[in-house]
C-alpha distance (Angstrom), angle and dihedral (degrees) to the residues before:
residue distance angle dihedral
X1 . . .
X2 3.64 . .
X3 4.00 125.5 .
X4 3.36 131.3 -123.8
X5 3.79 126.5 -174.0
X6 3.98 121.0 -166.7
X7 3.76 126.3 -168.9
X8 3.52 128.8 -174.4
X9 3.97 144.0 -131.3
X10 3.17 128.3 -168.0
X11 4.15 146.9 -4.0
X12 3.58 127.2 4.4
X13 3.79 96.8 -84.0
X14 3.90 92.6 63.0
X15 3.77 81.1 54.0
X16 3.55 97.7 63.2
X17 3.78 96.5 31.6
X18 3.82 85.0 62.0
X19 3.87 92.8 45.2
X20 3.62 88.4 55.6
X21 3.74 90.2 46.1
X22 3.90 92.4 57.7
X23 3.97 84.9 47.1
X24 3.31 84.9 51.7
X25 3.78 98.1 54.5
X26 3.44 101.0 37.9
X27 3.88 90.5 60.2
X28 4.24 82.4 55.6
X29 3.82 86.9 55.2
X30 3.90 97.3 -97.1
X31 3.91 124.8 149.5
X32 3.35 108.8 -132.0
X33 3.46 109.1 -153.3
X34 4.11 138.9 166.6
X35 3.59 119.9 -69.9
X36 3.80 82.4 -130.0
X37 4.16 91.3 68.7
X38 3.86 125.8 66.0
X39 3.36 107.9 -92.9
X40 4.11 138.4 178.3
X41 3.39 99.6 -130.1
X42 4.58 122.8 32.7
X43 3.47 119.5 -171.6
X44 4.13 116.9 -166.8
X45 4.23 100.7 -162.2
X46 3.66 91.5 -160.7
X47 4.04 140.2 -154.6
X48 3.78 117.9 -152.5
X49 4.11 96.1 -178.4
X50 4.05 92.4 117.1
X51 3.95 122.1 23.1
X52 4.22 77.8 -123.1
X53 4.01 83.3 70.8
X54 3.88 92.7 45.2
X55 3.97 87.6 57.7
X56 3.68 92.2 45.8
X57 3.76 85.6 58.3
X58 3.52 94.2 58.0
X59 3.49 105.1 48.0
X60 3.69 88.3 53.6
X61 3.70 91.0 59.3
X62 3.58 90.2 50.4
X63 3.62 91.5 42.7
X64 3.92 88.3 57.8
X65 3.43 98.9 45.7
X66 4.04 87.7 54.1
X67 4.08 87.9 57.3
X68 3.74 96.6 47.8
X69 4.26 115.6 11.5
X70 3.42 88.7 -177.5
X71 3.51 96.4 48.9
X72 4.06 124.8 107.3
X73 3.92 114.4 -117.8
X74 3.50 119.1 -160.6
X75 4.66 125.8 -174.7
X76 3.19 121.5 -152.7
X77 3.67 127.9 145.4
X78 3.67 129.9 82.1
X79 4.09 97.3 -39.2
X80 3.73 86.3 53.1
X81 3.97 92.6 57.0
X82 3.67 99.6 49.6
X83 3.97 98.9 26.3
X84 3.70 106.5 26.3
X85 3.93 91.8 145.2
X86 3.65 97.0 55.6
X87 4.25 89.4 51.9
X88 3.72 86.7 53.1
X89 3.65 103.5 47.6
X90 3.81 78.7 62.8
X91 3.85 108.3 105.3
X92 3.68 91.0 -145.6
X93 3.69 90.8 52.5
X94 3.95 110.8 94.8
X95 3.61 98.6 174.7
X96 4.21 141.9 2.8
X97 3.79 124.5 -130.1
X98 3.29 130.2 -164.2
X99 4.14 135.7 -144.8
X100 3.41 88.8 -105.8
X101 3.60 97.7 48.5
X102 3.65 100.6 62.4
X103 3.83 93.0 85.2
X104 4.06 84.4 65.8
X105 3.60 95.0 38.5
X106 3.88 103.3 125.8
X107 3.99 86.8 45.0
X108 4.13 92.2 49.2
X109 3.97 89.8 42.7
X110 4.42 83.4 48.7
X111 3.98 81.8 58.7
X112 3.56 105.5 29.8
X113 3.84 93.0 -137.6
X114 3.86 131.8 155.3
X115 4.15 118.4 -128.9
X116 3.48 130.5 153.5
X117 3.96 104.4 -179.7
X118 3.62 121.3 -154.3
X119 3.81 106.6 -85.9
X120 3.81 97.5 -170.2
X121 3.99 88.4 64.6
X122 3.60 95.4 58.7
X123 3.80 119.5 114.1
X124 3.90 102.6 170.2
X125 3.50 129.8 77.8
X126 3.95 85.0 -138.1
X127 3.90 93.1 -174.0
X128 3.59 123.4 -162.0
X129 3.20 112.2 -118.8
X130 4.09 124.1 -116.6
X131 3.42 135.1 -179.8
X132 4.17 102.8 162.9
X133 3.57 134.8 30.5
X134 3.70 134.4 -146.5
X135 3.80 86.6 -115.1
X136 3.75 112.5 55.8
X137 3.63 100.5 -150.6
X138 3.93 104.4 50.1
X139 3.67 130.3 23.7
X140 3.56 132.9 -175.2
X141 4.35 120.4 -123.3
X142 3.92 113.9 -156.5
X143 3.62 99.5 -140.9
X144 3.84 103.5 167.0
X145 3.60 135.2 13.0
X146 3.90 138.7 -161.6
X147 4.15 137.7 29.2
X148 4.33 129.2 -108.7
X149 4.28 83.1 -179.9
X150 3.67 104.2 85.2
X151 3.67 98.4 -179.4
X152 3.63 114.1 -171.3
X153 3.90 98.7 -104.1
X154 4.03 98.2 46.3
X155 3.86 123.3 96.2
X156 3.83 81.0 172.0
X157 4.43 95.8 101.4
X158 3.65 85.9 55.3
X159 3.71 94.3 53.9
X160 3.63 102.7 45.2
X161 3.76 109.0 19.7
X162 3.85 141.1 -132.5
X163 3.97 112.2 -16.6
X164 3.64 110.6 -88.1
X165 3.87 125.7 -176.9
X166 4.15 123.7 -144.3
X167 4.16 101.4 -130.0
X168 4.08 104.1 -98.2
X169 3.99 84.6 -117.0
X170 3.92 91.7 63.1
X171 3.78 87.1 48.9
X172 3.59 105.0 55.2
X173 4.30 82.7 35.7
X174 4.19 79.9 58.0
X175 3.78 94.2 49.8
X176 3.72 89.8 46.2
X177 3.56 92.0 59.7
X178 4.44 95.4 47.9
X179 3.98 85.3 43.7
X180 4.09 93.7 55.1
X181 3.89 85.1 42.0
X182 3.73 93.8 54.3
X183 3.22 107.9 -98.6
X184 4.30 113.5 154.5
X185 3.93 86.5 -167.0
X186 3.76 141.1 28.2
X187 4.57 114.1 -164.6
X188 3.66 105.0 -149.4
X189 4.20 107.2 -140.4
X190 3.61 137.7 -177.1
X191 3.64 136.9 154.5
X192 4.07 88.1 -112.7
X193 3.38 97.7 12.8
X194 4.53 91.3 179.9
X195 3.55 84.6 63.0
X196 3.96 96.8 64.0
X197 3.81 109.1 133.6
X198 3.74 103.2 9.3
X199 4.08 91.5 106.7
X200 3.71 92.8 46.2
X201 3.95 131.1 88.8
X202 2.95 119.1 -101.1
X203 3.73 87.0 28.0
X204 3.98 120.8 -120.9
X205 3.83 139.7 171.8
X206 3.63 139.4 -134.2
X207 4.04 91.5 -105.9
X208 3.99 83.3 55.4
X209 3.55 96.7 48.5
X210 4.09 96.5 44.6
X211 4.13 85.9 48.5
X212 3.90 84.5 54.8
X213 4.03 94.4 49.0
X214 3.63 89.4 40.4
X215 3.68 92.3 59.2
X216 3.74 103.2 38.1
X217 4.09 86.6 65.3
X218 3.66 89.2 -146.0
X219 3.82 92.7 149.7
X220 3.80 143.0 11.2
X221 4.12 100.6 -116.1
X222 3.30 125.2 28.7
X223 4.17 114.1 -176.7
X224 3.92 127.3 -179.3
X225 3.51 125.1 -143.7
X226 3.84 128.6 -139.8
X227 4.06 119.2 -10.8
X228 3.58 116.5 -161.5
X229 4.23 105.9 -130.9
X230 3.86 97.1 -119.4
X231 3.98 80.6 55.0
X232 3.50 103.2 59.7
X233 3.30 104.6 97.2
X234 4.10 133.2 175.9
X235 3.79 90.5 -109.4
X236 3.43 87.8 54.8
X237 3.72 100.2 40.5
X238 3.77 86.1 48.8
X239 3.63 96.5 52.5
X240 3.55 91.7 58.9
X241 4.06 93.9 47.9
X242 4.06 88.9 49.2
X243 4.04 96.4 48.7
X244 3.42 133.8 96.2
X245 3.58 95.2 -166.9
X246 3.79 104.4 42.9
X247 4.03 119.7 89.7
X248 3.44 113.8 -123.3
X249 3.35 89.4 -124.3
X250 4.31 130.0 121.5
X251 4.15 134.4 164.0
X252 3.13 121.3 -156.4
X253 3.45 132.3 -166.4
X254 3.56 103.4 -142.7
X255 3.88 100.9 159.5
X256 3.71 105.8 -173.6
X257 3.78 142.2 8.2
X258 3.46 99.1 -144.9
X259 3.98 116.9 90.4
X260 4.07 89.7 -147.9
X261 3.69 98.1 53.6
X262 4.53 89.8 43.1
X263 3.62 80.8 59.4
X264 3.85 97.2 48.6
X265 3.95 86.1 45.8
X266 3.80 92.8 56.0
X267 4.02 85.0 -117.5
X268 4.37 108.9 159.4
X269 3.75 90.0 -146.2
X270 4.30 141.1 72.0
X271 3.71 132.5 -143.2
X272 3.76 93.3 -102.3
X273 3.99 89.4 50.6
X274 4.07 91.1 55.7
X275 3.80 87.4 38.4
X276 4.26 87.7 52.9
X277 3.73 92.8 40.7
X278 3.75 89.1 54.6
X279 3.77 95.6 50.2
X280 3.72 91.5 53.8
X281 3.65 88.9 48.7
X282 3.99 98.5 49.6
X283 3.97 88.7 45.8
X284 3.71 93.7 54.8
X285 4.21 97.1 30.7
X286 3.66 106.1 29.6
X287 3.28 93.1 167.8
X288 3.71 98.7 35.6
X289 4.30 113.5 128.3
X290 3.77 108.4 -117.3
X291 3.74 124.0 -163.4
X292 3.33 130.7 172.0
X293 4.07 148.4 -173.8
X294 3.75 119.9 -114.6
X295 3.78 130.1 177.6
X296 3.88 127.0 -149.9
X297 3.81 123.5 -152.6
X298 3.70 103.2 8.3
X299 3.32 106.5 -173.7
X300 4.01 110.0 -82.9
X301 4.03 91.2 13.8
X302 4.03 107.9 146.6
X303 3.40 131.0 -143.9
X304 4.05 81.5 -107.3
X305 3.71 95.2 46.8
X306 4.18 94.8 51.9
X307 4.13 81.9 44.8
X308 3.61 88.4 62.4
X309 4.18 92.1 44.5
X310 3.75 85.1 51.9
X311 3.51 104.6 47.4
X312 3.62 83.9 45.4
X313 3.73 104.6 58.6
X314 3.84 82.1 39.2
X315 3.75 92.1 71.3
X316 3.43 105.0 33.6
X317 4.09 122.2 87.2
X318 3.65 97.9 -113.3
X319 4.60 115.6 154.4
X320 3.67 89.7 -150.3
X321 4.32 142.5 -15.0
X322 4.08 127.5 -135.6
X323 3.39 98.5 -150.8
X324 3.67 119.2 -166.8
X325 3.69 130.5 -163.3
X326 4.11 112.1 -133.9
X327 3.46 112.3 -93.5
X328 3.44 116.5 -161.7
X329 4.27 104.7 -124.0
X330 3.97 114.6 -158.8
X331 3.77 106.8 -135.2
X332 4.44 98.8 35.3
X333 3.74 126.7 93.8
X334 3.86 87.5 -110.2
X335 3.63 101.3 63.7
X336 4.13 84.5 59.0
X337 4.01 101.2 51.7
X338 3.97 126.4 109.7
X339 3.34 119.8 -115.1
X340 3.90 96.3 47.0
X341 4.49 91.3 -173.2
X342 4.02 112.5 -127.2
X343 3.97 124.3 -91.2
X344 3.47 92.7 -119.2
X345 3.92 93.7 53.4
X346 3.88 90.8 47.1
X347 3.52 89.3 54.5
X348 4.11 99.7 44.0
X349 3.94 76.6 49.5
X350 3.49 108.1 51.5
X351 3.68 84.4 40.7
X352 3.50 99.2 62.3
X353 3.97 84.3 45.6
X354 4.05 83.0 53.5
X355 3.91 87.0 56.4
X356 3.64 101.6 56.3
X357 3.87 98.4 37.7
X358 3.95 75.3 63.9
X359 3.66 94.8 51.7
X360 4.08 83.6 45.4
X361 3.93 94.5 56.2
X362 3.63 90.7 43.4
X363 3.43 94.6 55.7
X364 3.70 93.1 39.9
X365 3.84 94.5 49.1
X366 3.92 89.2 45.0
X367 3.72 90.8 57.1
X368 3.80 90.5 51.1
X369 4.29 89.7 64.4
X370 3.29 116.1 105.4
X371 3.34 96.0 27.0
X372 3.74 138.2 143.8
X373 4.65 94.6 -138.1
X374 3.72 123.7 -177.4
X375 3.40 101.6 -127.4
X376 4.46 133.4 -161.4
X377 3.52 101.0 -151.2
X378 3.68 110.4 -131.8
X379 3.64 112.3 178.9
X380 4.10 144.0 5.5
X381 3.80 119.3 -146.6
X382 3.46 104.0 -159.5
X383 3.78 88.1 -162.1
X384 3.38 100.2 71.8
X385 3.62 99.3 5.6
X386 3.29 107.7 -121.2
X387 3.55 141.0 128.4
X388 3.52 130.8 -132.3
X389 4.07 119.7 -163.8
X390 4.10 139.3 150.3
X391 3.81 124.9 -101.6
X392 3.43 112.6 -125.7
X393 4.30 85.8 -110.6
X394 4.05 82.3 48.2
X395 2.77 106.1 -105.2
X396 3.88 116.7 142.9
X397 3.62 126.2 -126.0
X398 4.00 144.2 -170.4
X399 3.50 126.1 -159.6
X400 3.37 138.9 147.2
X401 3.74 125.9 -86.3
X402 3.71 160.4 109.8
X403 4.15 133.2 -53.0
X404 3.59 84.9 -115.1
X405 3.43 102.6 59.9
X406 4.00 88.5 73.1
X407 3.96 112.8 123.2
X408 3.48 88.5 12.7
X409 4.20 130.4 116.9
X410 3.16 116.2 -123.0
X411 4.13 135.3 -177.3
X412 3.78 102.3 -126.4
X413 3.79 123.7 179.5
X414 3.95 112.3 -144.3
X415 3.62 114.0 -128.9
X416 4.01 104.4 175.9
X417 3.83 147.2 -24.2
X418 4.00 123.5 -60.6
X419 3.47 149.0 -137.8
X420 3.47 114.8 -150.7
X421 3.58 91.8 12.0
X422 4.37 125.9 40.5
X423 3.77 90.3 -113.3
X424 3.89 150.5 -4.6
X425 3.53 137.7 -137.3
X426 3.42 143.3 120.9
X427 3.62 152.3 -76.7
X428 3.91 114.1 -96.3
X429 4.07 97.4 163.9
């Protein structure tokens, strides 16, 4: 039986697309195995949305070549799409996989072939299909795939396509199948995950689809991944205050503060939009976790224009900030503007972003404490015997407890700050 190992770049749709690429291989008669482990077979699923990523990819290629020199590595991912000749002028790189190609990944790896199809002329979700995930509480459920927004900093529309929508039947079929496996809750992703339903006939939304899932009880906790800003909308934000299976939990990518740099990013939304939509959502979801996207150094940002970014994450209620640095992506309208800002600037900027996403968490974590949380248990260390699990605002919590208390949801009262995990408490039903 030969071994395959598979690691993973990137957002949470890489995450499931290489679960359902393991599923996919064990069904051939694969091992999967750690990437850790010497293996026949290593795949690298990669990202290419900062050139950080890119370089990531590469030294895990190396890195698998070191553990196995005979071994056969093999890219695919989001890299692979957009760059496929730089991955194969890699000497450890035997073969190049596209997006696409992952749903024929054990017949490709049979063959050891190279194909990157054309993403842009896809018009099908075409979902791989997933029934268990490498954790056995939570899994993730692709539900839409693609981008029509082209802002100016993204390379992401060239990597994965047009946006294309899985049918709401296949859906609630895929959540089916993780709820009769065991799993307490399912995370909705997509690569523009407001845009669910607009490509299919008859036409739907994401605020449909979630009012479907949240009716059909299929599982416990449902959770949705990123929301674009201009998608947030009250039916949506209402949905999530009136359910008892929804997490209050949302991301947004908000970018920038500054009105003058949204519109020189191609974003369909201003500072005192966000600022509204995030009222609306604190009033109805006070205790909701909020996290957001921010980019430093955009090309042309002032020292005026990140002022305005900063004092507007400042005042907002946001639990925690990923802050990215610009990265210049060949191929989008960014990488070709004037006034391209200085490394060193970017990095004092994103820093200071850094610094109060900090503050943020603290805050938000601090609010959390004394606290009555309902809990999925995740995980027993028999060790020390405790337990380790995710609130449903996520929020992670140890306490201590019992083996059988895994996949389980439990109300937890916090009691003070973590190490491992953000908080720790303990069990009160």
């Amino acid at each position: 039986m030969k071994r395959v190992a598979i690691t993973t770049l990137g957002c949470k749709t890489n995450q499931f697309e290489s679960a359902a690429m393991a599923e996919q291989l064990v069904k051939a008669g694969y091992s999967v195995v750690p990437f850790t482990e010497a293996a026949d077979i290593y795949v690298v699923n990669s990202c290419t949305v900062t050139a950080r990523t890119d370089a990531e990819t590469r030294r895990l290629i190396r890195r698998a070549r070191r553990l196995n020199p005979h071994s056969r590595i093999v890219a695919t991912g989001c890299y692979a799409q957009v760059a496929p000749g730089e991955l194969e002028r890699m000497p450890e790189v035997d073969s190049v996989l596209g997006n696409r190609e992952k749903q024929a990944i054990a017949g490709l790896l049979a063959t050891g072939e190279s194909r990157v199809s054309d993403i842009a002329a896809e018009k099908e979700a075409g979902p791989l299909a997933l029934s268990s995930f490498a954790e056995h509480t939570r899994a993730f459920l692709q539900v839409q795939n693609g981008c029509d927004s082209f802002c100016a900093y993204c390379i992401v529309p060239h990597a994965r396509g047009r946006s294309r929508s899985v049918p709401p039947g296949e859906v609630l079929e895929g959540i089916g199948n993780l709820a009769a496996n065991g799993y307490r809750e399912v995370v909705l992703t997509g690569i523009h995950l407001g845009a669910y339903g607009l490509d299919l006939t008859p036409s739907s939304s994401l605020t449909g689809l979630v009012q479907r899932i949240d009716a059909s009880h299929l599982v416990p906790r449902l959770r949705i991944g990123s929301v674009e800003p201009n998608e947030l909308g009250d039916d949506l934000i209402g949905l999530l205050a009136s359910s008892e299976s929804i997490c209050p939990h949302l991301h947004l990518p908000l970018q920038s503060g500054s009105d003058t740099v949204l519109r020189r990013m191609g974003r369909r939304y201003t500072a005192a939009f966000f600022r509204q939509r995030l009222a609306r959502v604190a009033a109805l979801l006070p205790d909701a976790f909020i996290g957001a996207d921010v980019i430093a150094g955009f090309p042309g940002e002032t020292e005026q224009e990140f002022a305005e970014t900063l004092r507007l994450v400042e005042d907002l209620p946001f639990s925690d900030l990923h802050v990215f640095p610009f990265s210049r992506r060949p191929g989008t309208r960014a990488a070709d503007l004037p006034d391209q800002v200085a490394a060193g600037v970017v990095k004092e900027r994103a820093e200071r972003l850094r610094n109060c996403a900090a503050l943020k968490r603290a805050a938000f974590l601090e609010r959390n404490l004394e606290r009555e949380l309902r809990v999925l248990v995740q995980g027993y260390d028999a060790k020390s015997g405790l337990c380790r699990g995710l609130a449903r605002n996520y929020v992670t919590v140890a306490f201590a407890g019992e083996a059988e208390m895994v996949n389980r949801e439990l109300v937890v009262r916090t009691e003070g700050m973590g190490r491992e995990t953000d908080l720790t408490g303990a069990a009160v039903a």
